[in-house]
DOTOR-169218 format. One record per residue (C-alpha): x, y, z; residue in three letters; residue number from 1. Coordinates in nm, 4 decimals. Last residue first. Layout:
N
[atom [X; Y; Z]; Ala; NUM]
...
// end
This chain:
385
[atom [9.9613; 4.9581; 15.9679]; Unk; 385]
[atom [9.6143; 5.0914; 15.9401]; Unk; 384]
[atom [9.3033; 4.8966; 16.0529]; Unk; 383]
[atom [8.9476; 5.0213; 15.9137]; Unk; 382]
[atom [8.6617; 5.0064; 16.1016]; Unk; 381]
[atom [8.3895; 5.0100; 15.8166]; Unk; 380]
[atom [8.0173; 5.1456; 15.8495]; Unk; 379]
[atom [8.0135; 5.1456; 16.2249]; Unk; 378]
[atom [7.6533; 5.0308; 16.4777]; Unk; 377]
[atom [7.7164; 4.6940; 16.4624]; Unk; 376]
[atom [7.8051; 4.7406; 16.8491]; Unk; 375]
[atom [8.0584; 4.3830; 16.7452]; Unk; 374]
[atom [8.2915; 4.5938; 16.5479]; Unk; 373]
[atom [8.4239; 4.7800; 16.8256]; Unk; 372]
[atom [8.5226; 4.4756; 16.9689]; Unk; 371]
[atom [8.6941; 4.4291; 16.6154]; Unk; 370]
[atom [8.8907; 4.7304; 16.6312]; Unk; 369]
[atom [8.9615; 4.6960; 16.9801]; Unk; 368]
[atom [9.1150; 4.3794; 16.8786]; Unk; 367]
[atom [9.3609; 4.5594; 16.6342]; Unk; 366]
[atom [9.4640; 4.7719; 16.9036]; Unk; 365]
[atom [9.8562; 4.7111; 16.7997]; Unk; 364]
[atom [9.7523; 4.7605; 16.4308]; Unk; 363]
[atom [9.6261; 5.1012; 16.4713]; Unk; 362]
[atom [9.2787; 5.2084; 16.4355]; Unk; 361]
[atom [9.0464; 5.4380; 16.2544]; Unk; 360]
[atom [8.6361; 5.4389; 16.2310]; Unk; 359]
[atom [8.3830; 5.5151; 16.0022]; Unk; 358]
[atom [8.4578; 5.4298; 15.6757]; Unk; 357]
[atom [8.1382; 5.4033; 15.4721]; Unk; 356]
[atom [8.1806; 5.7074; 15.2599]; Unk; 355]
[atom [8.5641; 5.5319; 15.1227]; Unk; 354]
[atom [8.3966; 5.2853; 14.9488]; Unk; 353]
[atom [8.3014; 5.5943; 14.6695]; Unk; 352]
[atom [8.1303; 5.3790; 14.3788]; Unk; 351]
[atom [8.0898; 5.5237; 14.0235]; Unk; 350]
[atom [8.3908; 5.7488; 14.0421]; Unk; 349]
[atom [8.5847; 5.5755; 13.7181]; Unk; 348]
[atom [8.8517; 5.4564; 13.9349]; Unk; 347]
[atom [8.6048; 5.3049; 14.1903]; Unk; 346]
[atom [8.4010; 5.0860; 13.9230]; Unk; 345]
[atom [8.7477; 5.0243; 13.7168]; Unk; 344]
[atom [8.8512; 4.8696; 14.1017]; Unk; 343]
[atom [8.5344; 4.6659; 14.0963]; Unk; 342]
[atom [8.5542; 4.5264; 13.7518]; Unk; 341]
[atom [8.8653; 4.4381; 13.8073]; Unk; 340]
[atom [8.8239; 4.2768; 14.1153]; Unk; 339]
[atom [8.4768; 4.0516; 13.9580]; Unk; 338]
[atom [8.6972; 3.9626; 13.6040]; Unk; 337]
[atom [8.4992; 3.5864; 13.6797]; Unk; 336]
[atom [8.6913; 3.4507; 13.8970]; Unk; 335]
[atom [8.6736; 3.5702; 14.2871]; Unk; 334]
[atom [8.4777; 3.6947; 14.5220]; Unk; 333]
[atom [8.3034; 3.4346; 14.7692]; Unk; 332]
[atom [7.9967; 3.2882; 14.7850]; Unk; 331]
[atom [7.6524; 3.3528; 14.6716]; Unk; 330]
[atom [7.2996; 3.1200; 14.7039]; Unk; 329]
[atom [7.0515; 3.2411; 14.4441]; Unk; 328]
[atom [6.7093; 3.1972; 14.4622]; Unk; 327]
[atom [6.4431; 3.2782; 14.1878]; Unk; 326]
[atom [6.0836; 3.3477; 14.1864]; Unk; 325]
[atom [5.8386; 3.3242; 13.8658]; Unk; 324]
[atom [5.5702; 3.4339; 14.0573]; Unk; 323]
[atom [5.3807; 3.1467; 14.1067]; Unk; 322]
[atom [5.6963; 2.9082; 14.1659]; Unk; 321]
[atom [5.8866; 3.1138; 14.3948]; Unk; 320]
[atom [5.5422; 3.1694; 14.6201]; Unk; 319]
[atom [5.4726; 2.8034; 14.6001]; Unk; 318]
[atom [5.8353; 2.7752; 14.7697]; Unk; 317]
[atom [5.6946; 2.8781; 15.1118]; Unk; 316]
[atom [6.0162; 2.8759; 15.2579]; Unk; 315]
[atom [6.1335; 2.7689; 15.6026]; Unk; 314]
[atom [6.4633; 2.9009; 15.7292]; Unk; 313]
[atom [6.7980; 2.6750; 15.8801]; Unk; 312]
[atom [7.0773; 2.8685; 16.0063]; Unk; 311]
[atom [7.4058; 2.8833; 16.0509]; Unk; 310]
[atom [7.3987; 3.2163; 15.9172]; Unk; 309]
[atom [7.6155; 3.4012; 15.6443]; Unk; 308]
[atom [7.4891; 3.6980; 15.4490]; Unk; 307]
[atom [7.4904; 3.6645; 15.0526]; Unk; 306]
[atom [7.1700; 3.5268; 15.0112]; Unk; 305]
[atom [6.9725; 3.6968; 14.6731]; Unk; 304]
[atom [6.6123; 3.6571; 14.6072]; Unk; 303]
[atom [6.5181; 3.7549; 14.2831]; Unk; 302]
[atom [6.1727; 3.8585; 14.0731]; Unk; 301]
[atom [6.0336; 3.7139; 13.7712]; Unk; 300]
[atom [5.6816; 3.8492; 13.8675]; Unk; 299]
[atom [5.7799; 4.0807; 14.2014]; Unk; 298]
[atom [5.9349; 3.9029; 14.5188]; Unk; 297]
[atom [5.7456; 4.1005; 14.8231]; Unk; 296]
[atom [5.6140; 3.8429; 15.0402]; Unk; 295]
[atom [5.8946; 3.6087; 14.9733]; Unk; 294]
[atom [6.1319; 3.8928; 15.0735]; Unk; 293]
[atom [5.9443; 3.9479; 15.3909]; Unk; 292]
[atom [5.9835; 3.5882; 15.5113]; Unk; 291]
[atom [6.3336; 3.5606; 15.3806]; Unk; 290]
[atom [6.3917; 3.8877; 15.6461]; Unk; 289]
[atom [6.3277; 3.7184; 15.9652]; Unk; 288]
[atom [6.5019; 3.3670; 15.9523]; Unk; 287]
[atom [6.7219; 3.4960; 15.6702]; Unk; 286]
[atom [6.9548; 3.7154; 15.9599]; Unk; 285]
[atom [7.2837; 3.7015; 15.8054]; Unk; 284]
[atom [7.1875; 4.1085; 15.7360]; Unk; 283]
[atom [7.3084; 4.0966; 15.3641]; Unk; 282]
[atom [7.0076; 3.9446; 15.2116]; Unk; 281]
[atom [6.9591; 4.0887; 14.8618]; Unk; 280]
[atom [6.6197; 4.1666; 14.6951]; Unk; 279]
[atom [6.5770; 4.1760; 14.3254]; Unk; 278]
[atom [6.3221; 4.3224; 14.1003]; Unk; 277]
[atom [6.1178; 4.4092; 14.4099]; Unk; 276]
[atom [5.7526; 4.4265; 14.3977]; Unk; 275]
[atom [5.4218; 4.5325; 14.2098]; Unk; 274]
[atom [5.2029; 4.7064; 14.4279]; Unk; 273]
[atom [5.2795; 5.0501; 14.3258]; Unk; 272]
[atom [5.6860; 4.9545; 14.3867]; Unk; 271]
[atom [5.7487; 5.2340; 14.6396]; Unk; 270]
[atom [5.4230; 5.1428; 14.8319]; Unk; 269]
[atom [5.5109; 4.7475; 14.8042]; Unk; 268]
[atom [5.8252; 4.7878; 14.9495]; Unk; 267]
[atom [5.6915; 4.9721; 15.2599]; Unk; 266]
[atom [5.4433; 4.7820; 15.3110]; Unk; 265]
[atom [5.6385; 4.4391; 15.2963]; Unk; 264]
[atom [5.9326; 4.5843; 15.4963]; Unk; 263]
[atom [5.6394; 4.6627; 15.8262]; Unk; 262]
[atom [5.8284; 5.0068; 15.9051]; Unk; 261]
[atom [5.9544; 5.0800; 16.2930]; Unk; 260]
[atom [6.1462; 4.7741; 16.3636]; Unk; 259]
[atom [6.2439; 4.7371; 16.0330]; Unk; 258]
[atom [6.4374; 5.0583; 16.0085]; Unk; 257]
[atom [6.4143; 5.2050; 15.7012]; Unk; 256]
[atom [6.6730; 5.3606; 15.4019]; Unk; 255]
[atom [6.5175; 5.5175; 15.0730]; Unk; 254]
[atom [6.7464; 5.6301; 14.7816]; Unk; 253]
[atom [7.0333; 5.3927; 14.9018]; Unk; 252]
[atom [7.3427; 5.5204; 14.7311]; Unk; 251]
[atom [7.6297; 5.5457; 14.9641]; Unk; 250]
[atom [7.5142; 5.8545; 15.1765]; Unk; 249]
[atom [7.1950; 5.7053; 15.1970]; Unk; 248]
[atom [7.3506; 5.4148; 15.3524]; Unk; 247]
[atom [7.5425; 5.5828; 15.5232]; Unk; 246]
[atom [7.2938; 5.7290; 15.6994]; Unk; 245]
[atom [7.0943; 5.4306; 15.8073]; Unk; 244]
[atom [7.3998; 5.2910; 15.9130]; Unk; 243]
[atom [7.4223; 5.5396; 16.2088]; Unk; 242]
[atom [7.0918; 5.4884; 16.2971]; Unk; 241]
[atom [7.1405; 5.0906; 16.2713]; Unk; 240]
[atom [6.8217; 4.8893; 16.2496]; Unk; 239]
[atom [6.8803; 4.8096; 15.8388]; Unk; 238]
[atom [6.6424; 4.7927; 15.5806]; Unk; 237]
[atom [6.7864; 4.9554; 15.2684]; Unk; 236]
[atom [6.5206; 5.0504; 14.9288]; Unk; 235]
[atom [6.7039; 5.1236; 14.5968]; Unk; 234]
[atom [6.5298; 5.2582; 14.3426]; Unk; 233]
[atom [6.5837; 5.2998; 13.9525]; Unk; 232]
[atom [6.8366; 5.0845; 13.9543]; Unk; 231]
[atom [7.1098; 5.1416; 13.6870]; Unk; 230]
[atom [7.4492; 5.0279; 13.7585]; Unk; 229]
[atom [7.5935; 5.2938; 13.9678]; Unk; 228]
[atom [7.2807; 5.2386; 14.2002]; Unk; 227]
[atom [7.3171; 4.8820; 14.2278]; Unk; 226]
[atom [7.6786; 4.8899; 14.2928]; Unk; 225]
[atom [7.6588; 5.1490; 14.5771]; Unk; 224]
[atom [7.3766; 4.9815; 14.7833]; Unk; 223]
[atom [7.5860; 4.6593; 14.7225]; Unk; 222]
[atom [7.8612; 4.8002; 14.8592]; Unk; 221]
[atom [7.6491; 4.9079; 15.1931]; Unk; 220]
[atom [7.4731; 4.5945; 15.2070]; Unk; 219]
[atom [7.8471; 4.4398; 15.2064]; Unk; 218]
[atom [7.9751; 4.7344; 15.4656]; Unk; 217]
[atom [7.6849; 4.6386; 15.6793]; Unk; 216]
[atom [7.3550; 4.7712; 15.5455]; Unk; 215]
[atom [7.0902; 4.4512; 15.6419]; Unk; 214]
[atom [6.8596; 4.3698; 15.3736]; Unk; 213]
[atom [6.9070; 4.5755; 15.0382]; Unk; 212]
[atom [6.5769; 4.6082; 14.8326]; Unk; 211]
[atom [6.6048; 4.6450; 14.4222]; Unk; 210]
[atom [6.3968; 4.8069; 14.2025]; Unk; 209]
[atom [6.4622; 4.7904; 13.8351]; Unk; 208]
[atom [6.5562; 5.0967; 13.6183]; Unk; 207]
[atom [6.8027; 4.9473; 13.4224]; Unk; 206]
[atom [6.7877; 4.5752; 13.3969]; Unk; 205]
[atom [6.9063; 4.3348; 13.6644]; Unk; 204]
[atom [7.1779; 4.1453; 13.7882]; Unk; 203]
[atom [7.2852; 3.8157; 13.7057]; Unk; 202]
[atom [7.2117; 3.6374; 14.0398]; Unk; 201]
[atom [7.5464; 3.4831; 14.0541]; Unk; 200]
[atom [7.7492; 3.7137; 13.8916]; Unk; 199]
[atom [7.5796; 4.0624; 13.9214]; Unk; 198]
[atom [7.4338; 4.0746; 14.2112]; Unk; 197]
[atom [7.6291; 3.8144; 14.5039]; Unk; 196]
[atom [7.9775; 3.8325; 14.2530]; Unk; 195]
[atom [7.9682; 4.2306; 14.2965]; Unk; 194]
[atom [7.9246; 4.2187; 14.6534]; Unk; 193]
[atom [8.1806; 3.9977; 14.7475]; Unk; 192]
[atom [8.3818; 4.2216; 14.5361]; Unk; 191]
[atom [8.3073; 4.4958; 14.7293]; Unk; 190]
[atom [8.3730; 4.3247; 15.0407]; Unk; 189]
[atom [8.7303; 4.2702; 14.8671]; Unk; 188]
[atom [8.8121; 4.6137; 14.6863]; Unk; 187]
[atom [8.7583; 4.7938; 15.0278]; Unk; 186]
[atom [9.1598; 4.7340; 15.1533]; Unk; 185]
[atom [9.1850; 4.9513; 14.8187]; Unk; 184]
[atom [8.9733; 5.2237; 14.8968]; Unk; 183]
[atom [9.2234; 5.2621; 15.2601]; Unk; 182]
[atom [9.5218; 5.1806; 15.0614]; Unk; 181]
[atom [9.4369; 5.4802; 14.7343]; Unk; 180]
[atom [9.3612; 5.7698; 15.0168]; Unk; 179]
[atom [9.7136; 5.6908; 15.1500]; Unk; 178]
[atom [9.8355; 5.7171; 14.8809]; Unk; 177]
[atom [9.7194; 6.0722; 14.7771]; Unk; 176]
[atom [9.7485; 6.0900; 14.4568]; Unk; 175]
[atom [9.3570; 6.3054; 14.4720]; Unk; 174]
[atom [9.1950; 5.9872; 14.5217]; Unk; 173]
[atom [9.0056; 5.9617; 14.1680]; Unk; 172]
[atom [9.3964; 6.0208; 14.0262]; Unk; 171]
[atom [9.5353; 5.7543; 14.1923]; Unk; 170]
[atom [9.2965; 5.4420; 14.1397]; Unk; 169]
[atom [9.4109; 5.3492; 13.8705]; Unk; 168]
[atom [9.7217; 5.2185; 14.0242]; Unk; 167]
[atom [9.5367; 4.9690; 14.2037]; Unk; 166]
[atom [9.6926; 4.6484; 14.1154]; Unk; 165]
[atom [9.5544; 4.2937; 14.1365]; Unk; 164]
[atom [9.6833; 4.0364; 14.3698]; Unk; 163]
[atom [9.5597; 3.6571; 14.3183]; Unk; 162]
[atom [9.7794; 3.5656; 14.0662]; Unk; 161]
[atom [10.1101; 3.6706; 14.2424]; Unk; 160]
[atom [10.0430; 3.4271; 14.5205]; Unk; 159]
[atom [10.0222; 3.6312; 14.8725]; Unk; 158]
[atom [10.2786; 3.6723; 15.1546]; Unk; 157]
[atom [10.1537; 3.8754; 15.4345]; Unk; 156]
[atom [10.3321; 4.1673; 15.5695]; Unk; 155]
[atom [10.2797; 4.4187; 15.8669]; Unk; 154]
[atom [9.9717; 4.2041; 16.0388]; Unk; 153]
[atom [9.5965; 4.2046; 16.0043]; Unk; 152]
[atom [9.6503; 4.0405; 15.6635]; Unk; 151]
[atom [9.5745; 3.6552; 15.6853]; Unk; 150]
[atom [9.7813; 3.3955; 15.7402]; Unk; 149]
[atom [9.5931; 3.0320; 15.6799]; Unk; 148]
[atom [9.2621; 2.8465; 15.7404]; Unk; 147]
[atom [9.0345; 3.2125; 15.7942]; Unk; 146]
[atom [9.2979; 3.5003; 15.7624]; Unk; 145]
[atom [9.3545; 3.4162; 15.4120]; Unk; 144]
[atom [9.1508; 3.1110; 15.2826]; Unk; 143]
[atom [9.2196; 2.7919; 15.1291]; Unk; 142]
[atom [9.0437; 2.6266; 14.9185]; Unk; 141]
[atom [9.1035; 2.2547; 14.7731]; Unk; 140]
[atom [8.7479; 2.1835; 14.6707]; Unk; 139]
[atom [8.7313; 2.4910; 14.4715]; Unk; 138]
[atom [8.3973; 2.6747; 14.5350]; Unk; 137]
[atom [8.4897; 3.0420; 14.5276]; Unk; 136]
[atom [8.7038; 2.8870; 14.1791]; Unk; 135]
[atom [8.4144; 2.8091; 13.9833]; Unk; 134]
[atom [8.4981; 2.8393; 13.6286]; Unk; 133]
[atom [8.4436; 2.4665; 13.5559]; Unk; 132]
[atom [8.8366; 2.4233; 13.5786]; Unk; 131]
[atom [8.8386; 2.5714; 13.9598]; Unk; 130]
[atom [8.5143; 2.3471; 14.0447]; Unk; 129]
[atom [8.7001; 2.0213; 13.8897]; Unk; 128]
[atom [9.0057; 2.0927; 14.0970]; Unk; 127]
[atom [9.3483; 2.2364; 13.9093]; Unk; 126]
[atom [9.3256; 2.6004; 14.0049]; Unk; 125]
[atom [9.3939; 2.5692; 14.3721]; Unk; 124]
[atom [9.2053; 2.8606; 14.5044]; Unk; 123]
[atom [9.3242; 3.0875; 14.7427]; Unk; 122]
[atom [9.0284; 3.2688; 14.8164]; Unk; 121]
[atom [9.1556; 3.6097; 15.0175]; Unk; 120]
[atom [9.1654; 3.7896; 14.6767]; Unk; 119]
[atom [9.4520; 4.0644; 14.6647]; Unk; 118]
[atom [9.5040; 4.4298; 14.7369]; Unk; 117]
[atom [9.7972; 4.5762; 14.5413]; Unk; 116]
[atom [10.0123; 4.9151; 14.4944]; Unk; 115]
[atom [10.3292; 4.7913; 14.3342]; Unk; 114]
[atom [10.6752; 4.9205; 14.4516]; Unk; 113]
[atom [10.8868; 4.5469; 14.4007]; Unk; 112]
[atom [10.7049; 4.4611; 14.0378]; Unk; 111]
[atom [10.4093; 4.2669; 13.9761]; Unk; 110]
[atom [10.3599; 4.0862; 13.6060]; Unk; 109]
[atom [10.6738; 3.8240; 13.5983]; Unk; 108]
[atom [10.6500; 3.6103; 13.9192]; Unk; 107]
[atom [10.8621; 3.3275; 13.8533]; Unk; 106]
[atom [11.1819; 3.4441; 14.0890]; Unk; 105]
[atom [10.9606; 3.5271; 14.4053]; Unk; 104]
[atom [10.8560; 3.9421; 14.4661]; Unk; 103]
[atom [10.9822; 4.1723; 14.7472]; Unk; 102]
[atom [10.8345; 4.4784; 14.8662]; Unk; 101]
[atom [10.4915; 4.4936; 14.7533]; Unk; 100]
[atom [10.2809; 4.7833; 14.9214]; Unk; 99]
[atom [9.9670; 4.7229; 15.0442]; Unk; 98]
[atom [9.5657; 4.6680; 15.0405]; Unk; 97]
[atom [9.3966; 4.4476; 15.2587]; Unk; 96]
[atom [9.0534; 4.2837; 15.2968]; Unk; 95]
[atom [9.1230; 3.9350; 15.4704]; Unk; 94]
[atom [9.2294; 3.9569; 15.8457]; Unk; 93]
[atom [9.3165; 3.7247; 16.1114]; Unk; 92]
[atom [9.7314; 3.5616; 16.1785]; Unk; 91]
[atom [9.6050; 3.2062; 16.2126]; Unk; 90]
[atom [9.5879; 2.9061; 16.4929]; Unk; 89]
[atom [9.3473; 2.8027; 16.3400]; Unk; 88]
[atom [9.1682; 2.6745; 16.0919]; Unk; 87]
[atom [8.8475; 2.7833; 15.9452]; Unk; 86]
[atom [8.5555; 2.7250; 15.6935]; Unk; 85]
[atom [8.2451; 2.8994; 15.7884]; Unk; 84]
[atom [7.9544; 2.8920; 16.0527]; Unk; 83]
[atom [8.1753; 3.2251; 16.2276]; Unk; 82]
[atom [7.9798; 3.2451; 16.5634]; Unk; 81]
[atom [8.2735; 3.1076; 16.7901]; Unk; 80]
[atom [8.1533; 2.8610; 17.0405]; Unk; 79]
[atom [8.2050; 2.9529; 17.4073]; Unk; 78]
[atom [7.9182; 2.7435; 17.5146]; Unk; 77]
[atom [7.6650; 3.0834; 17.5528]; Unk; 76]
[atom [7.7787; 3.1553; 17.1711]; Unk; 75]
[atom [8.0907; 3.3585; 17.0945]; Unk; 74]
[atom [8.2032; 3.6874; 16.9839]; Unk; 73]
[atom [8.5806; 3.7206; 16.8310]; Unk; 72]
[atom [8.5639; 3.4874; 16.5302]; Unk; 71]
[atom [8.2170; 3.6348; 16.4442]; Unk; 70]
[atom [8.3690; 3.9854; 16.4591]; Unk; 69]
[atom [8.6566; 3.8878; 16.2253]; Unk; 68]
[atom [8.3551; 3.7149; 15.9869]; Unk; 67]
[atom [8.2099; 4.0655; 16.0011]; Unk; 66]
[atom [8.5188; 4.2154; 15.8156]; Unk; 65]
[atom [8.7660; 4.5017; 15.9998]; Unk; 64]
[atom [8.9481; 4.6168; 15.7131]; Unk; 63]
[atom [9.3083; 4.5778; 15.6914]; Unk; 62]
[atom [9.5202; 4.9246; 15.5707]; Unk; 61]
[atom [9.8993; 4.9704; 15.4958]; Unk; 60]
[atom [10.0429; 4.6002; 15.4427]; Unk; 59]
[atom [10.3916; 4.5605; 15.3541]; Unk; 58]
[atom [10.3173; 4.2546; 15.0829]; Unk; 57]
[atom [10.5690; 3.9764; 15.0204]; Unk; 56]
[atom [10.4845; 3.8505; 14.6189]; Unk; 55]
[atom [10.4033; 3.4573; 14.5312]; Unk; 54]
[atom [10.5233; 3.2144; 14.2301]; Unk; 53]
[atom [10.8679; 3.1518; 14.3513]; Unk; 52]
[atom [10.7730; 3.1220; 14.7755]; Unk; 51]
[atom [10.7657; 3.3626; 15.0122]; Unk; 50]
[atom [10.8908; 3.4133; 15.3657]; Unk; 49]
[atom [10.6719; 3.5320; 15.6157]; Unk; 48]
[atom [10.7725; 3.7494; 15.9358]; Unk; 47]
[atom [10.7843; 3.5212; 16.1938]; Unk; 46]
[atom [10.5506; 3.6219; 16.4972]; Unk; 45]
[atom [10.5180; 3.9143; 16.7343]; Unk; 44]
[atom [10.1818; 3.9125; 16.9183]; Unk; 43]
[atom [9.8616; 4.1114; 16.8480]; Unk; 42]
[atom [9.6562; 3.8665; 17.0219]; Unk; 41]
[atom [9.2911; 3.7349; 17.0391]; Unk; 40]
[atom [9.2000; 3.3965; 17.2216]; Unk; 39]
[atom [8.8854; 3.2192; 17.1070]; Unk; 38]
[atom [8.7224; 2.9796; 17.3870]; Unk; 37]
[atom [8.6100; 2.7108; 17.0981]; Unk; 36]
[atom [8.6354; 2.6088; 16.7473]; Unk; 35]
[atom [8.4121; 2.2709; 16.6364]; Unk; 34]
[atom [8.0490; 2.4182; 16.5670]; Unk; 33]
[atom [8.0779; 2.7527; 16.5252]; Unk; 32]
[atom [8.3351; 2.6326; 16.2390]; Unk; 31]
[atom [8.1086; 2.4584; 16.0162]; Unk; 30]
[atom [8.3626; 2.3043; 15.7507]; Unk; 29]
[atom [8.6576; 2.3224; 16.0620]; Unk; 28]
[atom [9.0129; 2.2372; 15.9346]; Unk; 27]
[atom [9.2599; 2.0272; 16.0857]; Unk; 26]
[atom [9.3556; 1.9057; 15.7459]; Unk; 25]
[atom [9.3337; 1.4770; 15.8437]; Unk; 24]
[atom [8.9833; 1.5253; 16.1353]; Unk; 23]
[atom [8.8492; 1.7467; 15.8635]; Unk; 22]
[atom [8.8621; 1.5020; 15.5727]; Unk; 21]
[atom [8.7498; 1.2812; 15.8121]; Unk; 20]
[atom [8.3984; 1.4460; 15.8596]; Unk; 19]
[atom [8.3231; 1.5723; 16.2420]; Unk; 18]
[atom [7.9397; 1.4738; 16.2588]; Unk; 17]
[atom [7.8509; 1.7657; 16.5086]; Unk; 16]
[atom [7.6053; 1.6876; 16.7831]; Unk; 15]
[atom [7.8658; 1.6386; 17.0362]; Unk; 14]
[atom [7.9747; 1.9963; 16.9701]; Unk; 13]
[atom [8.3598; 1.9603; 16.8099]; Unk; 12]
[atom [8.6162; 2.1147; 17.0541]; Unk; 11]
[atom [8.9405; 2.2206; 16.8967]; Unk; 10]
[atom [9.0161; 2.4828; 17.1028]; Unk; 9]
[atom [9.1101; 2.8547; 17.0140]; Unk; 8]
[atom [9.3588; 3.0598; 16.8500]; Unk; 7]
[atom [9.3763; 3.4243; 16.6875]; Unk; 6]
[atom [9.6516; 3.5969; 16.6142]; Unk; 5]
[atom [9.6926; 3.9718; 16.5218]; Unk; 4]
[atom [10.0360; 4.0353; 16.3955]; Unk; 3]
[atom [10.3628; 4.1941; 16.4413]; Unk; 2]
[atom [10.6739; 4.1382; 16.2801]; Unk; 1]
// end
């Protein structure tokens, strides 16, 4: 079969204190610091063979994610940008819907015909973080299309209890199927999403106020989300034209450009002086917008970080403590009924994923898809196989 392969050297920065749990798996903790000179490949490799407990998946649509843009761009070294958990070589790709065609001898609840996407955190189950209820923190993760074979291919090979169905979601797309893979291959950044607002900074009340930083396909989501669940105003800042109007398009009652609006003004004006209910940073860029968000955190107000950067940013946590601030770190997508949720959320019409596709490709120009990707100017490049 075919797939899109990534590999690169196992270079650790000199400055990087390479753990030795990471010198026995071969896997990278802070990968823009150990994986170098990243080589991109649709290649044919082995198709996958599956095991009792997991399903073989004919993939029909991958989303282009902006982790598979930090894998391809690199720093002035030849560094990739990705600051996440990785190992590699590995077939790329995490947000994927398909068609199950073959399913292992203890799998009992998915049947050979199935319309599926499935979580790309493979968590173990049996660590102390899965049995707390914490599985996007399990100490024995692994990840598709990040430390093992991901779904920018024809078929991955997935355990059973990480795939969820989207059969509801037929009659919101017409029964067209087709319609059904590309909202499904959605269900993950929307998820992501989902866990940053609702699960691990608990949401908000009806009628809040909440400002979106950065309108990527997760800014985009949670744009969606936050409208469908009650706020009373969304506010996007994103530099993006063309994301600008999706954004809109996808729920945002107000959408800015930073470099044209000062955020705090602009916040404060819609809020009468008072603030955001809850601001989420989905640009991976805290080093400019924490500063704002600080500024404009209302009494009881929340700050959540769901973009990724390797980055350290200075806070001014007198401001948290005066106004009753809170900060919530947020990782991952799984546990806590977050894909069901999210696929009831696009059965019932309250979120339309498929506004912010923007862009088509084929599996064979898979990398164009993600060179695309790196103009940050699409909603979501989709990949169909």
């Amino acid at each position: 079969m075919k797939g899109l392969v990534l590999a690169a050297d196992w270079e650790p920065r000199p400055s990087y204190p390479l753990s030795e749990w990471e010198r026995r798996t071969g896997k990278a903790i802070t990968g823009s610091a150990v994986w170098r000179n990243p080589n991109l490949q649709v290649r044919e490799v082995p198709k996958p063979r599956i095991e009792p407990d997991e399903v073989l998946i004919h993939i029909r649509a991958c989303g282009v994610c902006g982790s598979d843009m930090h894998f391809y761009e690199t720093d002035k070294e030849g560094y990739i940008l990705y600051p996440g958990l990785t190992k590699f070589p590995a077939i790329l790709g995490h947000e994927f819907s398909g068609q199950i065609e073959a399913v292992g001898d203890a799998v009992e609840d998915l049947s050979v015909g199935d319309m599926v996407t499935a979580e790309e955190m493979i968590w173990c189950g049996h660590c102390r973080p899965c049995r707390d209820g914490y599985p996007n923190h399990c100490t024995n993760l692994e990840e598709l299309g990040f430390t093992i074979n991901g779904a920018f291919a024809e078929y991955v090979a997935v355990g059973a209890k990480y795939c969820w169905k989207l059969n509801d979601l037929m009659d919101v797309c017409g029964g067209d199927e087709a319609k059904v893979y590309e909202m499904g291959a959605t269900v993950e950044p929307s998820s992501v999403a989902y866990n940053c607002i609702f699960e691990r900074a608990g949401g908000f009340r009806p009628g809040a106020t909440v400002v979106i930083y950065g309108q990527g396909p997760i800014g985009l989501t949670s744009a969606a989300e936050c409208k469908a669940a009650g706020a009373a105003k969304v506010i996007a800042f994103e530099i993006s034209p063309v994301r600008l109007d999706l954004s809109k398009a996808m729920g945002a009652d107000y959408a800015y450009n930073p470099l044209e609006v000062d955020p705090y003004e602009v916040v404060m004006d819609h809020t009468h002086g008072q603030g955001a209910d809850l601001q989420v940073e989905a640009a991976g860029a805290p080093d400019k917008t924490i500063p704002y968000m600080e500024k404009c955190i209302a009494i009881n107000g929340k700050i959540a970080q769901v973009g990724r950067a390797a980055t350290r940013v200075p806070m001014y946590l007198e401001t948290l403590q005066v106004r009753r601030g809170q900060l919530f770190g947020s990782q991952g997508h799984s546990g806590h009924g977050i894909f069901p949720s999210v696929i009831n959320m696009m059965a019932a019409g309250l979120i339309d994923t498929r506004k912010m596709i923007t862009a088509y490709y084929a599996l064979d120009d898979a990398v164009d898809a993600i060179a695309q990707s790196t103009g940050r100017a699409d909603g979501k490049i989709m990949v169909r196989v």
